[in-house]
N, CA, C and O atoms as a GROMACS GRO file, in nm:
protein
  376
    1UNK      N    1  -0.690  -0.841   1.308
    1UNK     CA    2  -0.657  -0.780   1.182
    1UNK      C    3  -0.688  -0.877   1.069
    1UNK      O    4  -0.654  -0.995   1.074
    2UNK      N    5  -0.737  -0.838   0.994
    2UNK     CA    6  -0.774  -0.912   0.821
    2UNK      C    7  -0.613  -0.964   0.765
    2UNK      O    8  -0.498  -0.928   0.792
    3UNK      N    9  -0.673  -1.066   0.671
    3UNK     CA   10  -0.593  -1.086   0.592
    3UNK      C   11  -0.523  -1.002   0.508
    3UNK      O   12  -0.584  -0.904   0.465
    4UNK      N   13  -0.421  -1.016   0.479
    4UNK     CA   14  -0.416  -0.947   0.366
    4UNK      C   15  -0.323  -1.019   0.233
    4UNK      O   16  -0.235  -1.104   0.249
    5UNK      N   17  -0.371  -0.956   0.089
    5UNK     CA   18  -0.288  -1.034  -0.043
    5UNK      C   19  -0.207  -0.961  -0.081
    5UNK      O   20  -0.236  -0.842  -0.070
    6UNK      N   21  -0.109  -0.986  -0.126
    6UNK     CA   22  -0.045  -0.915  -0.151
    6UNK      C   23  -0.064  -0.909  -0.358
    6UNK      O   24  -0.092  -1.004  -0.431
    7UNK      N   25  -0.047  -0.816  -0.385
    7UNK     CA   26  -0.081  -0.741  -0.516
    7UNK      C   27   0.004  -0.659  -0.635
    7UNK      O   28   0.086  -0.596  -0.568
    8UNK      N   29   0.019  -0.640  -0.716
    8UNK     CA   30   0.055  -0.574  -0.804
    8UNK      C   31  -0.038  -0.496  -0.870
    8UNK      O   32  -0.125  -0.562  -0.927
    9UNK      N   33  -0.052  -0.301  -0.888
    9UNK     CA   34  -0.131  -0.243  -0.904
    9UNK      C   35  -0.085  -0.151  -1.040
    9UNK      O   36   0.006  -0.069  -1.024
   10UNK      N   37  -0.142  -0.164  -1.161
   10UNK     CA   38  -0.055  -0.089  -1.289
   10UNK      C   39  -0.176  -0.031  -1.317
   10UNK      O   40  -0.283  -0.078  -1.279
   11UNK      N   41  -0.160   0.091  -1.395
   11UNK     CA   42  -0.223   0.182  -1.459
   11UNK      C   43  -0.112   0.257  -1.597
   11UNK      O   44   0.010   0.265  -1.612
   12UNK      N   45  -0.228   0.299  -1.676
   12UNK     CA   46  -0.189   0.402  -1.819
   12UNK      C   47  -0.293   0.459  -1.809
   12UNK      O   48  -0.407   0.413  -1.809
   13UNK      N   49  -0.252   0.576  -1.798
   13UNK     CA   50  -0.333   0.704  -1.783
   13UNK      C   51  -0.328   0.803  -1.882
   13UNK      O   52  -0.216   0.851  -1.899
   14UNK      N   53  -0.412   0.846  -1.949
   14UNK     CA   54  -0.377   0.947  -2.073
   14UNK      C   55  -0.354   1.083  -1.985
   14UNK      O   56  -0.247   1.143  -1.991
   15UNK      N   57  -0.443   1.117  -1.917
   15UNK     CA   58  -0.444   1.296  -1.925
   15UNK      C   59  -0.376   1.269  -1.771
   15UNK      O   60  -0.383   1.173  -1.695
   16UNK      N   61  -0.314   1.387  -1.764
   16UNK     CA   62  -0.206   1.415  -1.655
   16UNK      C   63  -0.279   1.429  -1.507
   16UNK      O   64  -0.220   1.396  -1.404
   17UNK      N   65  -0.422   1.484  -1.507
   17UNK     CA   66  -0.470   1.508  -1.398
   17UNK      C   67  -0.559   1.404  -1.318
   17UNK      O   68  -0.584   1.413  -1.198
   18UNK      N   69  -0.602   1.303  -1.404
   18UNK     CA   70  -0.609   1.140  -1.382
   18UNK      C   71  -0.526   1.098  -1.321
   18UNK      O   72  -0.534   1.067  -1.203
   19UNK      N   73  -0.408   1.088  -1.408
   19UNK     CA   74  -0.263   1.008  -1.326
   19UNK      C   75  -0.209   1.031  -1.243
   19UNK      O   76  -0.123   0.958  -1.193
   20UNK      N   77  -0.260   1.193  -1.181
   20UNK     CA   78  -0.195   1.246  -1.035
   20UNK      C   79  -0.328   1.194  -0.907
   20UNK      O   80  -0.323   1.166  -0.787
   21UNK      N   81  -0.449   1.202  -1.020
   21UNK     CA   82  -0.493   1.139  -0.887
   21UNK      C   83  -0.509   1.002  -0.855
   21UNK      O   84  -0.536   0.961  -0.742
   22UNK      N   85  -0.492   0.931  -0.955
   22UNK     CA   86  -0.481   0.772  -0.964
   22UNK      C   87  -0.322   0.740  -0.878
   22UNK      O   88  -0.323   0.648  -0.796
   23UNK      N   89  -0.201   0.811  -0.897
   23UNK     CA   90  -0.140   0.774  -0.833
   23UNK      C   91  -0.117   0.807  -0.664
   23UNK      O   92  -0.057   0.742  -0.579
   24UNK      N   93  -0.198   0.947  -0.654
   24UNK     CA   94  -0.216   0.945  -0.505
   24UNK      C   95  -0.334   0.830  -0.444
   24UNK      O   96  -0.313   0.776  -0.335
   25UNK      N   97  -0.438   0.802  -0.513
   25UNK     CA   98  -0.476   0.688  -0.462
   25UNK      C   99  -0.422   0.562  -0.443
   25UNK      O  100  -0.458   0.494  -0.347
   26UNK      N  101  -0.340   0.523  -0.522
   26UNK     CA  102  -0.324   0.426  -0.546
   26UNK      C  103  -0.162   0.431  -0.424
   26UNK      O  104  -0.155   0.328  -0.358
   27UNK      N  105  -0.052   0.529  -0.398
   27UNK     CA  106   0.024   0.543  -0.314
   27UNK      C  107  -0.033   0.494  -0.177
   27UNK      O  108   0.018   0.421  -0.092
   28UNK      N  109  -0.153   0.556  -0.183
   28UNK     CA  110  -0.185   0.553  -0.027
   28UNK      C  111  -0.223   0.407   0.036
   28UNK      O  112  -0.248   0.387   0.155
   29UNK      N  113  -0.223   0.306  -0.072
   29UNK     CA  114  -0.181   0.156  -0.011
   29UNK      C  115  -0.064   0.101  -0.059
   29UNK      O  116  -0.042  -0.020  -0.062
   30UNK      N  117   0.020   0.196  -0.099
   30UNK     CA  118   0.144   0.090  -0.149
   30UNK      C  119   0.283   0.063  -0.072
   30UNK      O  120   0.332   0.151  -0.001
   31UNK      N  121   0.339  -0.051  -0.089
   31UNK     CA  122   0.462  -0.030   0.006
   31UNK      C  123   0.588  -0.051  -0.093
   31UNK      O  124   0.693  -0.109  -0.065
   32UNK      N  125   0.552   0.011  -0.218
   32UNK     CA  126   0.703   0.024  -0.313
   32UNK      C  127   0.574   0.040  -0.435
   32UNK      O  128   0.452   0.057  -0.436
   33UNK      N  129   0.707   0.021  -0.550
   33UNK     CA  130   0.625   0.060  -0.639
   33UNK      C  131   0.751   0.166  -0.722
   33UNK      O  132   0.851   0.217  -0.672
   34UNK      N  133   0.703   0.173  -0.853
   34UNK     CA  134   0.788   0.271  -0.932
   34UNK      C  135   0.720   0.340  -1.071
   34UNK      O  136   0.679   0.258  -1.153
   35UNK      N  137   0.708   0.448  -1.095
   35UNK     CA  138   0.614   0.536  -1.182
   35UNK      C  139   0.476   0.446  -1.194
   35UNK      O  140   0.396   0.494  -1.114
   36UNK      N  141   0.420   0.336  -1.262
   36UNK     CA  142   0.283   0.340  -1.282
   36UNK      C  143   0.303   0.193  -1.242
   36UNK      O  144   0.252   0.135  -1.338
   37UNK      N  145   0.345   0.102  -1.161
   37UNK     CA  146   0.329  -0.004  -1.115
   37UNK      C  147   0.358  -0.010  -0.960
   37UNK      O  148   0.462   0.043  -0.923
   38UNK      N  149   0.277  -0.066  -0.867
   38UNK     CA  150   0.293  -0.067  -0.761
   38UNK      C  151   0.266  -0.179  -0.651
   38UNK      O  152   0.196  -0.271  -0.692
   39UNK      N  153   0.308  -0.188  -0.522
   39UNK     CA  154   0.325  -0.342  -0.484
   39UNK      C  155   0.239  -0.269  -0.366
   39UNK      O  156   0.268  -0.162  -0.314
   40UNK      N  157   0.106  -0.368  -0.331
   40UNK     CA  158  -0.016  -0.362  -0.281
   40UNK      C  159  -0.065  -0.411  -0.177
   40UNK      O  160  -0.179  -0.435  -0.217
   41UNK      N  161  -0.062  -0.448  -0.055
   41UNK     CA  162  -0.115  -0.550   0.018
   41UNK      C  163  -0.253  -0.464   0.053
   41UNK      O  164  -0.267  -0.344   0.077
   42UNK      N  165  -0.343  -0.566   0.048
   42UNK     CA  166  -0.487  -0.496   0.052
   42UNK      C  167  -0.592  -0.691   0.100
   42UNK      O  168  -0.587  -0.805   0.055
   43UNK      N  169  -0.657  -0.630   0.196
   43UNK     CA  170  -0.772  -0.681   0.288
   43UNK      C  171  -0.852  -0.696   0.175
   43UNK      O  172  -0.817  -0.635   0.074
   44UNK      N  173  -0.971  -0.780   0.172
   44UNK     CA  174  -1.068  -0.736   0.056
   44UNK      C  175  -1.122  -0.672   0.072
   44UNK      O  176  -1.175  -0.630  -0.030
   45UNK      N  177  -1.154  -0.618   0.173
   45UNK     CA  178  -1.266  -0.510   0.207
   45UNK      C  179  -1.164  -0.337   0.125
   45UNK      O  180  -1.237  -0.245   0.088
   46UNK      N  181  -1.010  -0.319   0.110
   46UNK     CA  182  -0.965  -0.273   0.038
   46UNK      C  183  -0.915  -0.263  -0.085
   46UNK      O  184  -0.854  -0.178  -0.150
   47UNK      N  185  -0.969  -0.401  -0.105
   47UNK     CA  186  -0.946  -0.402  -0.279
   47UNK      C  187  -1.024  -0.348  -0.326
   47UNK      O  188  -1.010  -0.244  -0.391
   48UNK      N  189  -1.181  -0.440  -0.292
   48UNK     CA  190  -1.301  -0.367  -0.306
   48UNK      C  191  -1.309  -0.161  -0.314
   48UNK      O  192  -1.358  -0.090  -0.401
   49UNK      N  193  -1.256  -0.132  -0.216
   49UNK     CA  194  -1.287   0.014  -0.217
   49UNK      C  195  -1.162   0.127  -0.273
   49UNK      O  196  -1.155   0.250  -0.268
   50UNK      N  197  -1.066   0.014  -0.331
   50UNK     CA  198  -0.970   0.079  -0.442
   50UNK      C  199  -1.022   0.079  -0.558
   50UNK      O  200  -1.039   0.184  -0.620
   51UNK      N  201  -1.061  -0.054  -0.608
   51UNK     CA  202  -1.123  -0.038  -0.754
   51UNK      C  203  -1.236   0.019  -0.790
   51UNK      O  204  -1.268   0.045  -0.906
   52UNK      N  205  -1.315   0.047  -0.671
   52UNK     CA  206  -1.432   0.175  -0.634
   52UNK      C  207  -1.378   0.282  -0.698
   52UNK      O  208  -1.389   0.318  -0.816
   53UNK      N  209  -1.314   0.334  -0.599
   53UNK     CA  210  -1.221   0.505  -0.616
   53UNK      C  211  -1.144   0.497  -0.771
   53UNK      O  212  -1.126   0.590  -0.850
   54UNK      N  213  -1.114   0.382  -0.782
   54UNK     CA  214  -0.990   0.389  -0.914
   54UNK      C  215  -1.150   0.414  -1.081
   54UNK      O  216  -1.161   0.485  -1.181
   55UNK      N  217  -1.204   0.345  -1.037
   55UNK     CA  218  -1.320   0.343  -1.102
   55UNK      C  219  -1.405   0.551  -1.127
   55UNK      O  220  -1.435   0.612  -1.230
   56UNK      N  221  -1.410   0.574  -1.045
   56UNK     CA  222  -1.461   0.704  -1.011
   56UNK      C  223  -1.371   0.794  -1.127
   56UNK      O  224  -1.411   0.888  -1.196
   57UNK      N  225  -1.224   0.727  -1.122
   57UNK     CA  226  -1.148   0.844  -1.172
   57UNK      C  227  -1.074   0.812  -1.267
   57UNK      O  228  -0.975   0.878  -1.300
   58UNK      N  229  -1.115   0.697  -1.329
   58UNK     CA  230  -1.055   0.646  -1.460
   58UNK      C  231  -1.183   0.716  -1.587
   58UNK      O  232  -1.295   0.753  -1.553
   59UNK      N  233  -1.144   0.718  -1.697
   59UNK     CA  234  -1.202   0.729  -1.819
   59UNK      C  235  -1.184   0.590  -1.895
   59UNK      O  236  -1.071   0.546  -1.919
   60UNK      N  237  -1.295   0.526  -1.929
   60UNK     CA  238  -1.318   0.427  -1.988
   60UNK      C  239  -1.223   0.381  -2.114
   60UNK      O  240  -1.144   0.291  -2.141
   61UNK      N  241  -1.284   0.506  -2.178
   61UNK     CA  242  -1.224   0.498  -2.336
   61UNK      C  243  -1.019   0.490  -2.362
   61UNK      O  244  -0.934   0.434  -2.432
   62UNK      N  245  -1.033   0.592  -2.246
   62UNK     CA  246  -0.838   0.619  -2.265
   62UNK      C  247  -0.800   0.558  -2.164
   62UNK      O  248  -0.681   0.530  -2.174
   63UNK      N  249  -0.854   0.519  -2.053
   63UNK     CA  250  -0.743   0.448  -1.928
   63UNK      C  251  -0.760   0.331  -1.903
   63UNK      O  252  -0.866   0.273  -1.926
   64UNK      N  253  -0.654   0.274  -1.848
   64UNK     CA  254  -0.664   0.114  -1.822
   64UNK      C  255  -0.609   0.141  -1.633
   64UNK      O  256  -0.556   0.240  -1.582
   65UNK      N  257  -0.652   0.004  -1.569
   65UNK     CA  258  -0.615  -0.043  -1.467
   65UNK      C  259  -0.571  -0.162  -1.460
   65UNK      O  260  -0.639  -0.232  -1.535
   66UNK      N  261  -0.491  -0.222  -1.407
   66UNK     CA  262  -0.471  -0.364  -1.394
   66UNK      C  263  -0.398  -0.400  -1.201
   66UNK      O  264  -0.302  -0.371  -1.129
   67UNK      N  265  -0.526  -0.482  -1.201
   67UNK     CA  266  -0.482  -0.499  -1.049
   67UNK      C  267  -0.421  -0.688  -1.014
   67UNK      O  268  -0.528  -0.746  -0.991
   68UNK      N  269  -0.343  -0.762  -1.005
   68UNK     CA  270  -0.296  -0.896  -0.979
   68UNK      C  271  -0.243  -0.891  -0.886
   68UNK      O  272  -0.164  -0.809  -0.840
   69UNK      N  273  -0.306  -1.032  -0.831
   69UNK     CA  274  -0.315  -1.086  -0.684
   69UNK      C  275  -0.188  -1.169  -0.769
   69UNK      O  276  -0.176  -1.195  -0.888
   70UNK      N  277  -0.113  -1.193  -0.671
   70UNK     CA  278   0.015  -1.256  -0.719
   70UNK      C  279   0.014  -1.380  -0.533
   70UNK      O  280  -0.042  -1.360  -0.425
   71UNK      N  281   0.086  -1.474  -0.571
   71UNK     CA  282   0.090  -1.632  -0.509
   71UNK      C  283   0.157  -1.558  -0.381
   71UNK      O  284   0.253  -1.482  -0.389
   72UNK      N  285   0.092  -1.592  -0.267
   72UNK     CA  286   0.187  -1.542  -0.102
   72UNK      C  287   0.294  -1.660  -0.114
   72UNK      O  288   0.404  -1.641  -0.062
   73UNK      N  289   0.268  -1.776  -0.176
   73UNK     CA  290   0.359  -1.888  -0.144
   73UNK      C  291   0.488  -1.827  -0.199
   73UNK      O  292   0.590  -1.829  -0.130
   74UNK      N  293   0.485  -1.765  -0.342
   74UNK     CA  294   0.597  -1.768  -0.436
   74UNK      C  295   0.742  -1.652  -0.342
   74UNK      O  296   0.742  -1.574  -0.247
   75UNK      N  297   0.822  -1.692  -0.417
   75UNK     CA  298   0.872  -1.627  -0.351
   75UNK      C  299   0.991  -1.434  -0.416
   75UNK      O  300   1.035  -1.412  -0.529
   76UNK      N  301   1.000  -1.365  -0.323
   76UNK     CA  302   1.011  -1.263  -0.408
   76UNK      C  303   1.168  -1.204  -0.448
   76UNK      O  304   1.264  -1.216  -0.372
   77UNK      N  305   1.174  -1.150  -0.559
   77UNK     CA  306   1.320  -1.142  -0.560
   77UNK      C  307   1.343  -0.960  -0.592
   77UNK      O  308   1.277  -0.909  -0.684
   78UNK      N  309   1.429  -0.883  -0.518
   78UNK     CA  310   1.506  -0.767  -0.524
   78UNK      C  311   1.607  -0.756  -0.586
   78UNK      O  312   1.708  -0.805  -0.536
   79UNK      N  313   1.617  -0.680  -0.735
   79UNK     CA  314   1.746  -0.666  -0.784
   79UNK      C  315   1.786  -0.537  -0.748
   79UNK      O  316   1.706  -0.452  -0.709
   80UNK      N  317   1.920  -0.515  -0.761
   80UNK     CA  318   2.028  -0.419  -0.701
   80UNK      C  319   1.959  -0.366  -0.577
   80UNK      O  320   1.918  -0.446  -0.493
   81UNK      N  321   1.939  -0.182  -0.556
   81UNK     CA  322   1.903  -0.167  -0.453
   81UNK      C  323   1.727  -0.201  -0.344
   81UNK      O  324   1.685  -0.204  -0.229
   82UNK      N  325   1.692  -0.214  -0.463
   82UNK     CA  326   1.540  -0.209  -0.436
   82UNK      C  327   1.557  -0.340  -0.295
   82UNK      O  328   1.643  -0.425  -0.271
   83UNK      N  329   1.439  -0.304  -0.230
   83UNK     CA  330   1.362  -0.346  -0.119
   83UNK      C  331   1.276  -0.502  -0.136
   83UNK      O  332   1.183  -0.507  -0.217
   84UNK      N  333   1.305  -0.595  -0.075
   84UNK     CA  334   1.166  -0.688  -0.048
   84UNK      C  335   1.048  -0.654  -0.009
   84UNK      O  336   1.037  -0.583   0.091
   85UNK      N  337   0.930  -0.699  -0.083
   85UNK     CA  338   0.789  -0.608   0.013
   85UNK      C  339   0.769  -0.658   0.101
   85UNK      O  340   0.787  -0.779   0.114
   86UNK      N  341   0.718  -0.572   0.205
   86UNK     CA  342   0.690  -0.620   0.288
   86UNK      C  343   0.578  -0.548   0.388
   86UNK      O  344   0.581  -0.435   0.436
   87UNK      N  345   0.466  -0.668   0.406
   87UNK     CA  346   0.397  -0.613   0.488
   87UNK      C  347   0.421  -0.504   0.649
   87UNK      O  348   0.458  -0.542   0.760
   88UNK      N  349   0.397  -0.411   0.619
   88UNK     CA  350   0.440  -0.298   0.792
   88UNK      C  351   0.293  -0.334   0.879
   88UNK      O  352   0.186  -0.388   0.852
   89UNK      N  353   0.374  -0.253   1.030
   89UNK     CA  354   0.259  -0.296   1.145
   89UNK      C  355   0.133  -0.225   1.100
   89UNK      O  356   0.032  -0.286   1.136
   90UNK      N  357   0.108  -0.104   1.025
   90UNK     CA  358  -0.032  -0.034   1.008
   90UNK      C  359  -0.002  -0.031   0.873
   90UNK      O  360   0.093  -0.094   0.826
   91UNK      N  361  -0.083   0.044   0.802
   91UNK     CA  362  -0.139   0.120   0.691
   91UNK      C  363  -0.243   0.218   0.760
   91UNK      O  364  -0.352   0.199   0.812
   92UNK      N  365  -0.172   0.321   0.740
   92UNK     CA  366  -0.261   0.482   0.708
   92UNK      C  367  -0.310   0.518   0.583
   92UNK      O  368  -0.241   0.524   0.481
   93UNK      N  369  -0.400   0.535   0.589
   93UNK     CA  370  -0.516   0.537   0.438
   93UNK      C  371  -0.563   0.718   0.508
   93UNK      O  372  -0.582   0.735   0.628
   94UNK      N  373  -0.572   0.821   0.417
   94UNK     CA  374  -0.614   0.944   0.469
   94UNK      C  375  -0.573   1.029   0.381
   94UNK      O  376  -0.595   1.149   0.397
   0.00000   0.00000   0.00000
């Protein structure tokens, strides 16, 4: 199995039908996350073919993406209920 980094994935999306499909793409690698920011672990060979797809379905002029590789060393903190991320045994992409 590949490496993987772990990530932080944000978007602003103007038109509504962008942002439904930017966020089903963008769900389908995430393991948390909350309305337009999301926590990412991605191979490069899947970064690469997120910012592909995210690319396809962004509009230049009105949308932004922002994707950060954030430090594996650092360490992570959960306030109240929320979850630590954490890498799971698979990822289903489909």
């Amino acid at each position: 199995m590949s490496q993987r980094d772990f990530y932080l994935a944000a978007y602003d999306i103007s038109e509504d039908r962008r942002l439904a499909a930017a966020l089903h793409l963008v769900r389908g690698y995430a393991t948390g996350g909350q309305k337009s920011v999301h926590e990412v672990f991605l191979s490069t060979a899947e970064k690469d073919e997120l910012l592909h797809e995210m690319a396809l379905i962004l509009d230049e002029e009105e949308d932004r993406f922002f994707l950060l590789r954030l430090d594996s060393r650092a360490r992570s903190y959960a306030l109240g209920i929320a979850l630590r991320p954490a890498d799971p045994d698979y990822f289903y992409v489909g």
